[in-house]
DOMARRO-173396 format. One record per residue (C-alpha): x, y, z. Coordinates in nm, 3 decimals. Layout:
N
(fiba (X Y Z))
...
END
This chain:
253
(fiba (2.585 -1.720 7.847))
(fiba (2.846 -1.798 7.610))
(fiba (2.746 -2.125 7.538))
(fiba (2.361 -2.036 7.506))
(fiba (2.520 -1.774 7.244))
(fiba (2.625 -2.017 7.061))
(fiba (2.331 -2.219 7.010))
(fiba (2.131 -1.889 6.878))
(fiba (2.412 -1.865 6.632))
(fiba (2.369 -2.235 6.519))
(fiba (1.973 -2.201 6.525))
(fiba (2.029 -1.910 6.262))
(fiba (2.222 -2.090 6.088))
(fiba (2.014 -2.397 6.013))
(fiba (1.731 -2.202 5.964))
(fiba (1.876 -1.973 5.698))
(fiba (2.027 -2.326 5.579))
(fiba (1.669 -2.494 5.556))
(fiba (1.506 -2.144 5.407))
(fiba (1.810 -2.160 5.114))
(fiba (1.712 -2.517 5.050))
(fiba (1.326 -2.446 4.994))
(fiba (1.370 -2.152 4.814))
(fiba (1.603 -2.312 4.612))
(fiba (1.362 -2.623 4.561))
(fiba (1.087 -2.437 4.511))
(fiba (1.218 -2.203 4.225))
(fiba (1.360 -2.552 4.045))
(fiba (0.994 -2.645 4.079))
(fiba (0.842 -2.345 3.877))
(fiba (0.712 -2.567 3.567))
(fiba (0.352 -2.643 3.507))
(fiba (0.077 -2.743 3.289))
(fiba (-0.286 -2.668 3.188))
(fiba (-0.525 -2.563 2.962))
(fiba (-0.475 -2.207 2.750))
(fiba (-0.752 -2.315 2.470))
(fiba (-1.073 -2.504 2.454))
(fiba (-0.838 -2.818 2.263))
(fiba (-0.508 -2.622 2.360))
(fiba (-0.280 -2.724 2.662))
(fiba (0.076 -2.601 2.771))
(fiba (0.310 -2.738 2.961))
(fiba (0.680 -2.593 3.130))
(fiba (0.931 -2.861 3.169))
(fiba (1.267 -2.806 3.384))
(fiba (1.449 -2.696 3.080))
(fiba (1.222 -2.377 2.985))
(fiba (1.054 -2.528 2.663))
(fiba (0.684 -2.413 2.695))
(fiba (0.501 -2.609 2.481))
(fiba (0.221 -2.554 2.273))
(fiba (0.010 -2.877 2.198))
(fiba (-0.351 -2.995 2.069))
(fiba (-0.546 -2.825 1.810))
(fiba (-0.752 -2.534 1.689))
(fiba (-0.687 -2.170 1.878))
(fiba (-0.510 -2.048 2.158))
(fiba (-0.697 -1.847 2.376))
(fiba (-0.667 -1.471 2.347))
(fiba (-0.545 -1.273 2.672))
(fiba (-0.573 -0.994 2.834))
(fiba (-0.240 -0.792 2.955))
(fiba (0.009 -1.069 3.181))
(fiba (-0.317 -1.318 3.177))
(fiba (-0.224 -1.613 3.040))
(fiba (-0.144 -1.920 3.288))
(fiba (0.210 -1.891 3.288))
(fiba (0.221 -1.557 3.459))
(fiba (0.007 -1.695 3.777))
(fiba (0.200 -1.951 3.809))
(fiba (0.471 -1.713 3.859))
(fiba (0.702 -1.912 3.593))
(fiba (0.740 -1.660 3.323))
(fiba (1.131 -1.599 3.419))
(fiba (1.217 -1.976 3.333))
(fiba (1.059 -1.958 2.996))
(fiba (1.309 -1.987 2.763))
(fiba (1.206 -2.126 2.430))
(fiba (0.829 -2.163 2.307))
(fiba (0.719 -2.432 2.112))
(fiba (0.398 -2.448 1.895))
(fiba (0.305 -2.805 1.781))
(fiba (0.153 -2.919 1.491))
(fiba (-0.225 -2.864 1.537))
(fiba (-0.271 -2.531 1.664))
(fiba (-0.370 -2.274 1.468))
(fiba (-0.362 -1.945 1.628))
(fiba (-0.137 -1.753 1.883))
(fiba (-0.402 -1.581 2.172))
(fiba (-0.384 -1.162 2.218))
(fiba (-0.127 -1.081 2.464))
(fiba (-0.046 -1.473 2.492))
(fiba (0.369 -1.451 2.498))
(fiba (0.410 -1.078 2.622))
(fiba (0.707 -1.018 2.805))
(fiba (0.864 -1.339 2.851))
(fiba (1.226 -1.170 2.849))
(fiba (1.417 -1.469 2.830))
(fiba (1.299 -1.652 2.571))
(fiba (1.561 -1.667 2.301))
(fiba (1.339 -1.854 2.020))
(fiba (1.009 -1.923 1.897))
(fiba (0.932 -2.226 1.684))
(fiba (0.607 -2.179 1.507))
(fiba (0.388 -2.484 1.304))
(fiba (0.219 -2.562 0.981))
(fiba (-0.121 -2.552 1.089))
(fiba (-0.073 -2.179 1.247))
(fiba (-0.290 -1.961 1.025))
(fiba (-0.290 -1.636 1.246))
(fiba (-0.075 -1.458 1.559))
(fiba (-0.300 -1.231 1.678))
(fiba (-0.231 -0.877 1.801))
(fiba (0.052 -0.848 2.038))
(fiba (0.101 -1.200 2.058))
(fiba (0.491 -1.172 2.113))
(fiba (0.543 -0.775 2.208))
(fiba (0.798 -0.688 2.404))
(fiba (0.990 -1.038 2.429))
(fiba (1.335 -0.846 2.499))
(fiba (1.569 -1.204 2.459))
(fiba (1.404 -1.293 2.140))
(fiba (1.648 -1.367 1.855))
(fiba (1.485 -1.627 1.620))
(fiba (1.184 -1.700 1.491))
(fiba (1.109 -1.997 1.343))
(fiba (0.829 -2.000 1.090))
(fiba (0.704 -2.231 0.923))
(fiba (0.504 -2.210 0.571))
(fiba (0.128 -2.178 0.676))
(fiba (0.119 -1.845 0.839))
(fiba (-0.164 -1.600 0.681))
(fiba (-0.164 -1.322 0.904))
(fiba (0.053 -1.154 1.194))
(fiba (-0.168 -0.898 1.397))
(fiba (-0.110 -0.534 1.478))
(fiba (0.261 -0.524 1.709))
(fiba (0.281 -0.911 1.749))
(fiba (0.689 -0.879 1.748))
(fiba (0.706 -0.476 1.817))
(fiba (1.007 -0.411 2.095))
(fiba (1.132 -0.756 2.058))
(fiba (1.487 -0.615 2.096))
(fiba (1.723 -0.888 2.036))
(fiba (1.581 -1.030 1.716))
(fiba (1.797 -1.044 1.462))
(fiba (1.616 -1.360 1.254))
(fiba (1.221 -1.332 1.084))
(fiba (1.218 -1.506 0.741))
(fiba (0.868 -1.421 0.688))
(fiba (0.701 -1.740 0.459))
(fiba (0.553 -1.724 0.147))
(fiba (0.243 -1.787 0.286))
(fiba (0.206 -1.473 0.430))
(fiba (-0.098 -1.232 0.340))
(fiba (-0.151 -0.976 0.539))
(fiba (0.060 -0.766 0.832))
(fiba (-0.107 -0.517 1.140))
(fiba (0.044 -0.202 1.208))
(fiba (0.429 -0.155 1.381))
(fiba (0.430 -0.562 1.366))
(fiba (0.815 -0.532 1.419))
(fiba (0.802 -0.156 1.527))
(fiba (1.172 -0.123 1.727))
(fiba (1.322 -0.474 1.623))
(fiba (1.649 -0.312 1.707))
(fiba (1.900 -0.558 1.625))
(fiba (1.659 -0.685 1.313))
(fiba (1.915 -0.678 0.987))
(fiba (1.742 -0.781 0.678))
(fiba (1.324 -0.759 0.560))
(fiba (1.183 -0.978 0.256))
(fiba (0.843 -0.915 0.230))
(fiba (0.681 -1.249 0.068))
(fiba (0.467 -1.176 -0.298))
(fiba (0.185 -1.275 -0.179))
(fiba (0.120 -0.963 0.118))
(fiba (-0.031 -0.650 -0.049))
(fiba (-0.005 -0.371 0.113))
(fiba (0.281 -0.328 0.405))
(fiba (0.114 -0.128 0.688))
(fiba (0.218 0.194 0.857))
(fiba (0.511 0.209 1.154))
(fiba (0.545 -0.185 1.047))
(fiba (0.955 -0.132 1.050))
(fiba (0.992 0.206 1.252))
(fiba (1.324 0.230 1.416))
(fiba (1.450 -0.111 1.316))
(fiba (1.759 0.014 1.290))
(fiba (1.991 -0.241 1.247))
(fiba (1.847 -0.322 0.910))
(fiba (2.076 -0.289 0.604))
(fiba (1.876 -0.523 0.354))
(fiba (1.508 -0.463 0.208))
(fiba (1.334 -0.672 -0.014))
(fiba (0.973 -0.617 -0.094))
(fiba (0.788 -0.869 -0.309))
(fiba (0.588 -0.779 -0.645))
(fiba (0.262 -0.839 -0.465))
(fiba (0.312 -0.521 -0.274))
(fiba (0.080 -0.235 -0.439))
(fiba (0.112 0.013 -0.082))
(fiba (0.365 0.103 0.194))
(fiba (0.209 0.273 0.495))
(fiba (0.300 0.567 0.668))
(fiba (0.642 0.547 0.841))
(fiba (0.677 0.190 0.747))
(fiba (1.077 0.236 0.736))
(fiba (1.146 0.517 0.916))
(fiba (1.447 0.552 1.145))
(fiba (1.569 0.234 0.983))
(fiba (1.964 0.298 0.935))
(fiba (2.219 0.329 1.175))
(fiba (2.470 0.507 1.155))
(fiba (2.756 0.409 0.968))
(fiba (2.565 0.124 0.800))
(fiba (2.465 0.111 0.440))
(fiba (2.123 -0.029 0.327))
(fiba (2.025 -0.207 -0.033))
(fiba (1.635 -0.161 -0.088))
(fiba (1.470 -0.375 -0.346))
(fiba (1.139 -0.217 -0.488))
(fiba (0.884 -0.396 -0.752))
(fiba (0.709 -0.203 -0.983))
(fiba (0.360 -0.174 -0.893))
(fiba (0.337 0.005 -0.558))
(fiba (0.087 0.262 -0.642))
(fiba (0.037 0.409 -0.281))
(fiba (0.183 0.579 -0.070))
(fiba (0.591 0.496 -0.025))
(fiba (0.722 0.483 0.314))
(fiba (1.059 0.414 0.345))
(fiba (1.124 0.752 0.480))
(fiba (1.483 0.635 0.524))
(fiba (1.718 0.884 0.692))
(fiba (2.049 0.932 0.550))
(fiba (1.988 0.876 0.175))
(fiba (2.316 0.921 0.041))
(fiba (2.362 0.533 0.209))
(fiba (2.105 0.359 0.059))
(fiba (2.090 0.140 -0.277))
(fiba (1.756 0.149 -0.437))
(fiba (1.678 -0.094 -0.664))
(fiba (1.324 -0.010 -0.862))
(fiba (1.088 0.015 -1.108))
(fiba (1.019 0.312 -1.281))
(fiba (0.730 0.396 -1.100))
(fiba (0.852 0.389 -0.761))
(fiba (1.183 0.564 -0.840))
(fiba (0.998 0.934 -0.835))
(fiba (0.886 0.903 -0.465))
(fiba (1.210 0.799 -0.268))
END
């Protein structure tokens, strides 16, 4: 009896063994490749970089649809790379990927469309590259950890709370060539103690700055002097912030 006892023991023992192995094998091979555009493939390698390669425009995605959520590899994403070709970032494409720490973004992207990156909690740097036109409506909102968006000069246009809750985001220059900065674009970014808006800016949106100090912090915002509607920087805490603006701005802070 003892010795029968024993062998069960052992028989556990290489099977939880053998199970440890596989699982451990097959979570090392959780990288792919495919299609995610009709001239757009991506590919996972063992180090996390999901790349981004071919031309012309990602595919747009419903909620958790794109290819690297069924192939249950999302977790081992840790840096996204868009090569030089593609121009557009699909709906929904990157949403959620919590580890990713950076984005690196190409020449030839003209657009990210709406929610392209929301809610990428690990995010702290993204790369752009002169090119960009046009971010869609809460493409970077929730992206916690970000603390690095030089927006390029290209830039012309923004959707609505596009970095809404970008806790950890510390400084804004709006490029000259965006017109109008849309509403909730900068809500609750809290972290942010440096605004510059460019002179092609003619309209702030509702609650485009609110919530935007910390406290303890001190914030410098640079105004031009042609925004003729709406202002809102509905900054809390005035008696901390440094405005720097034109005359006809000056009346509505």
């Amino acid at each position: 009896m003892r010795m029968m006892h024993k062998r069960l023991l052992w028989a556990f023992a290489l099977v939880l063994a053998l199970s440890f192995s596989y699982n451990a094998q097959h979570a090392l091979a959780y990288t792919g490749s495919g299609s995610c555009g009709a001239k757009a493939r991506w590919a996972l390698n063992d180090d996390g970089i999901l790349t981004i390669s071919g031309t012309g425009p990602m595919t747009d995605y419903q909620i958790s649809t794109a290819p690297w959520y069924a192939y249950f590899i999302r977790d081992n994403i840790k840096q996204i790379v868009i090569e030089e070709g593609i121009t557009t970032v699909g709906t929904y494409a990157f949403m959620s990927l919590w580890n990713v720490t950076d984005v690196y973004l190409p020449s030839t992207l003209k657009e990210i469309h709406d929610h392209g990156f929301l809610q990428e909690k690990g995010l702290e740097r993204i790369h752009f590259s002169e090119g960009l036109e046009t971010i869609g409506e809460e493409a970077f909102m929730d992206c916690e950890s970000l603390i690095q968006a030089e927006l390029p000069h290209s830039l012309l246009a923004m959707g609505s709370a596009v970095f809404k809750r970008c806790l950890n985001l510390s400084a804004v220059d709006v490029r000259e060539n965006v017109t109008a900065i849309p509403e909730n674009a900068f809500f609750q970014c809290e972290s942010l103690t440096s605004i510059r808006i460019g002179e092609g800016v003619t309209a702030i949106g509702s609650g485009a700055f609110a919530f935007t100090l910390k406290t303890g912090l001190k914030m410098t915002v640079w105004l031009p002097d042609n925004i003729t509607t709406g202002i809102g920087l509905n900054i809390r805490d005035y008696d901390r912030v440094y405005v720097h603006a034109g005359s006809q701005t000056a009346d509505h802070l």
